[in-house]
C-alpha positions, 0 to 999 in steps of 0.5 A: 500500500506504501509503494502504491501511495508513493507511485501515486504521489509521484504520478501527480508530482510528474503532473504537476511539474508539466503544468507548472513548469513544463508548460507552464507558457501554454496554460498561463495563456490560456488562463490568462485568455480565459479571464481577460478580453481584449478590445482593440480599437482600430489605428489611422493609415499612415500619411502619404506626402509628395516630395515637397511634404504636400499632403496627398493622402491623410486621414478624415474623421468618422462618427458611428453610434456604437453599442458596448453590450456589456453596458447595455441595460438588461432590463428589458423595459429600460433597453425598449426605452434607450432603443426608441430613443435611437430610433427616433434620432437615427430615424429607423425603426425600432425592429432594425436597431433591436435585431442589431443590438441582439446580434451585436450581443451575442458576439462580444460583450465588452467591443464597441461595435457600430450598428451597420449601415444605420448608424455608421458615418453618421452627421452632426445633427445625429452626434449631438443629441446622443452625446448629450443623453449619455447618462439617459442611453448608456451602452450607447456610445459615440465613437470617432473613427477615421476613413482615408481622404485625399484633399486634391481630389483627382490628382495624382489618383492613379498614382496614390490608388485608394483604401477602403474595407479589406475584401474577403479575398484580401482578407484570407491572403493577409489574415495570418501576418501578425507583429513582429515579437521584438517590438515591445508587444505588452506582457500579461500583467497578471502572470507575466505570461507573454501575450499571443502574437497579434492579427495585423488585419481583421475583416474590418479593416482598412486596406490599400486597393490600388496605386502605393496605398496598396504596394506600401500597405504591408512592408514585406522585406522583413519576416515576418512583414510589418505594417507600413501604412496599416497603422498598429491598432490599440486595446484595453485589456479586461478582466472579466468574470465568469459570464464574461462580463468585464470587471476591471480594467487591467492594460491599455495600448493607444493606437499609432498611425501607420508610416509616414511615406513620402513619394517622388511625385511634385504635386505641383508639376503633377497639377500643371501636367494634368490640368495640360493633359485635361485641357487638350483632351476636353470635349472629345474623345481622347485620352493620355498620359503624361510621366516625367522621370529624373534622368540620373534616379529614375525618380518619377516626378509626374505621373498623369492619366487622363480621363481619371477618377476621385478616389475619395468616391471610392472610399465613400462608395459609388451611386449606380449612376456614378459607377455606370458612368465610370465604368462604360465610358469608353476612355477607360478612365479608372486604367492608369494609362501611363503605366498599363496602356500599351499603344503603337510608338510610331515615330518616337521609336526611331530613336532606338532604330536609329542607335541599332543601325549605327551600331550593327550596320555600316551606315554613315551618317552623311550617306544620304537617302532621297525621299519621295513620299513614298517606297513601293515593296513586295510583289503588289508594290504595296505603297509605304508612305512618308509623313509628308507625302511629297517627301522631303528630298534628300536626307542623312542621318541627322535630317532623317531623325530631326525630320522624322523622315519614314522613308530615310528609315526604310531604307536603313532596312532595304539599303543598310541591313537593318533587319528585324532581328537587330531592331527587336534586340535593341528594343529589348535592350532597351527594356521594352516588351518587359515591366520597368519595374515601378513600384506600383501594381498593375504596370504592363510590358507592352509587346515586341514581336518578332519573326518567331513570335509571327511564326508560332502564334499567326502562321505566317512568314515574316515579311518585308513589310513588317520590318519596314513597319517595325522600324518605324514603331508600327505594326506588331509593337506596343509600347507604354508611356512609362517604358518611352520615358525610361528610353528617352532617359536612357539615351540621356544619361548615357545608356543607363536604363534606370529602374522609375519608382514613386517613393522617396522616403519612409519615415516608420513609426516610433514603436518600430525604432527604425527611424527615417529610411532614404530611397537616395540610390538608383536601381539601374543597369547598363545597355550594351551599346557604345557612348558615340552612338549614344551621343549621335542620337542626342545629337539629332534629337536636339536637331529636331528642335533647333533645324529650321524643319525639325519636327519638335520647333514646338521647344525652341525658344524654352529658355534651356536646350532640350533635345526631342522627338515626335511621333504619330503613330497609326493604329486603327483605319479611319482613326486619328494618330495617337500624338506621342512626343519625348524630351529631354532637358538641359539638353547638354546637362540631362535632368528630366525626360518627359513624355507625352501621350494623347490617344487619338490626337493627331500629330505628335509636335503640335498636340502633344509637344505643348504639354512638354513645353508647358511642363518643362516651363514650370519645372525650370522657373520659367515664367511665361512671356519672359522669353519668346514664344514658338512661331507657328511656323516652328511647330511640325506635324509628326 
């Protein structure tokens, strides 16, 4: 009987130490969860700067009438009494708020919680009464929350995208990320145990939807990720008693705002340049785009597509006829066009046509081609045609791009070998048929398609024709506003092709102790191509603007050198040329790379041109009128 005693109290012993000692982590959490409830209390986003600290992104406040449960009287006469009065106030009928306040009960007693839609972002007029009866309602509460507001409205609004409630998708895919343990999570101050780990979403969420609101949402370079603009929510911890009902109040956390971003982006140049774009497209059918790079950073200092949007209707949400009449218009106005339309070149690709020849032909630039107004070619003499249809007579090199002449460039294929091959790998050098790499969801890669391409998706043989379509940017190239401006920038710099990004600095919440962090280095790599050539190219893009016939004489008189070239490109029969034009300034000191695009607008010099000297004014200081403004004359068609 001794020996089975003895075993007996060793069993219990051996229990006891597992409980105590062993798993002494586990079960204090679970003692400690079984009476205690936390009630956390959602964090503003953090705010979203331009480069010059300009607000573009902040905070709005919110009144919902919420209801704590475990303050709600259970008197059933005294809950009909307080549940009349809302009714009254909110103007609903007593049902709705009483099917509501058992609903709200059943789930949670000490969680503020608003009465859905009937009480939620609620008027003054609706405020006021109820604060003033807080003794005669109690469990009824006030509750100021915040919602994202962008106070330009539609500037910049491809660029910033928008928050609002996370989705179901969204939320199984960010459900599990939780704070890192390192940042000063609280400890239970009951037994010390350390607290679980903390949701950083829960379905209630506020959550980035598009443009940097959704890339910087959640900082995932770090694991596990962090909240970036998602701020770090709050809570009061309670004690409660057995039913649940809480007791005492034993720990609170304040929320704190989410990071600080700062982007790339001058609101004031992102205003000139859209308020340029609205003007030209106004009244018609058009549309476009307008990006502006750092040559040396690839900083994106302008990023505008038009028609656009107010994010700000997001966030509240849209009428019927609002959202039909966003969604059916046929310009396609929430499509952020610089960076995820993808169009025909046309003749602004003449400038990668230009450095493939002179690196992989043995093409002078002052052999000369004579041009007609036209070429014929194949066994139909199928006519391929100059811009300017009586042709332009005799052109080298630097005439054939400060001119733009279509036929000088035919003959690059049919006299100096430049063939599609060569054309499509220097396209590609170039970054093009591939994302830039812009810190922003949704970017397309465009298109360069060639022989091979043809071959297995159409069946078809490679023909002449589509190389003389090719060199000229039409035909089965596309292309987007973004990747042209890298180009441009590109042939700038000195052939280095640099990775465009939208966000300058990060400045992190104080909790996290990481400080500022500068996003002050380039990401880029070098193009395979030999500085003379590159040189030779800037060198007829500036002619395109001080040659007596240049295309773009639209620039002269700018008050700075710049360097340019237009394009218009075709696209569909019947349809007006897309007006593409891409410049870069100070032409001997290369700063900006600008390009302009407007869907359907005709000639690149003369509808699209405009916008870059209007942009490149205001970028320099130039005011208006105090140098001399281009003639008539010196504005060219392609």
């Amino acid at each position: 009987m001794a020996c089975l005693i003895a075993v007996a109290f060793l069993v219990l012993l051996g229990r006891l130490w597992m409980l105590q000692l062993t798993n002494w982590t586990k079960y204090a959490q679970q003692a400690v969860g079984n009476r205690t409830q936390k009630a956390f209390q959602p964090a503003p986003r953090g705010l979203i700067f331009d480069r010059n600290g300009t607000i573009l992104a902040e905070n709005s406040p919110v009144w919902n009438v919420n209801i704590v449960p475990c303050d709600f009287p259970t008197d059933r006469a005294e809950a009909d009494r307080i549940i009349s009065q809302l009714a009254s106030i909110l103007g609903v009928s007593t049902s709705q708020i009483r099917e509501q306040i058992e609903q709200i009960k059943s789930q949670s007693t000490v969680d503020a919680v608003a009465l859905k839609d009937i009480g939620e972002d609620v008027p003054l007029a609706v405020v006021a009464p109820i604060e003033s009866r807080q003794l005669e309602m109690p469990g009824v509460v006030i509750d100021q929350q915040v919602q994202r507001h962008y106070p330009y409205g539609s500037l910049a609004a491809h660029a910033l995208g928008y928050a609002r409630a996370i989705t179901a998708e969204q939320y199984a895919q960010v459900k599990d990320l939780t704070y890192p343990r390192a940042t000063g999570l609280a400890q239970s101050s009951l037994t010390g145990a350390v607290a679980a780990k903390e949701p950083i979403y829960t379905p209630n969420s506020i959550f980035g939807q598009d443009g940097v609101e959704a890339t910087y949402d959640v900082y995932q370079h770090t694991s596990p990720a962090i909240p970036m603009l998602q701020g770090r929510r709050g809570y009061r911890l309670y004690e409660v008693d057995v039913s649940g009902n809480p007791i005492g109040l034993l720990d609170q956390r304040e929320p704190v705002p989410g990071a600080s971003v700062y982007l790339t982006i001058d609101a004031r140049l992102q205003k000139i340049a859209e308020e340029a774009l609205e003007q030209t497209i106004a009244g018609s059918r058009r549309s476009g785009a307008v990006v502006m790079l750092d040559v040396r950073s690839g900083e994106v200092l302008v990023l505008a597509s038009k028609p656009s949007f107010d994010p700000n209707v997001w966030v509240r949400g849209f009428s019927e006829k609002e959202w039909r009449r966003l969604s059916k218009d046929p310009r396609y106005p929430l499509l952020n066009k610089a960076i995820a339309g993808e169009y025909p070149p046309g003749s602004i690709f003449k400038i990668i046509s230009a450095a493939a020849a002179l690196e992989e032909t043995n093409i002078d630039v002052s052999r000369s081609f004579r041009c007609t107004g036209v070429i014929h070619e194949g066994r139909d003499h199928q006519p391929f045609r100059c811009w300017q249809r009586e042709g332009h007579g005799y052109m080298n090199f630097w005439q054939g791009i400060a001119q733009s002449c279509d036929v000088y460039f035919y003959e690059l294929v049919r006299k100096a070998g430049l063939s599609s091959d060569i054309i499509a790998d220097y396209a590609r050098r170039f970054g093009l048929g591939s994302p830039s790499g812009i810190d922003l969801p949704g970017e397309r890669s465009g298109a360069v398609r060639d022989e091979d391409w043809k071959s297995e998706v159409l069946r078809e043989p490679w023909l002449l024709g589509n190389t003389l379509h090719m060199v000229i940017g039409q035909g089965y190239l596309t292309v987007t506003p973004l990747q042209m401006a890298v180009v441009t920038a590109a042939i700038a710099n000195g052939g280095k092709l640099v990775t465009p990004r939208v966000v300058r600095k990060i400045i992190w919440p104080q909790w996290l102790g990481w400080g500022t962090q500068l996003y002050n280095e380039s990401q880029s790599r070098k193009v395979k191509i030999s500085a003379d050539t590159l040189e030779k190219v800037r060198r007829g893009m500036r002619l395109a603007v001080t040659s007596p016939k240049g295309t773009a004489r639209i620039m002269q008189g700018l008050g700075i050198p710049v360097a340019a070239k237009t394009g218009s490109a075709q696209h569909f029969p019947g349809k007006p040329t897309h007006a593409w034009f891409t410049c870069f300034a100070p032409a001997d000191n290369p700063r900006y790379a600008v390009i302009v695009f407007v869907a359907e607008g005709g000639y690149g010099g003369t509808v699209a041109g405009p916008i870059a000297h209007r942009l490149l004014a205001a970028a320099f200081g130039i005011v208006p009128g105090t140098v001399p403004a281009p003639q008539a004359s010196a504005i060219a068609s392609d």
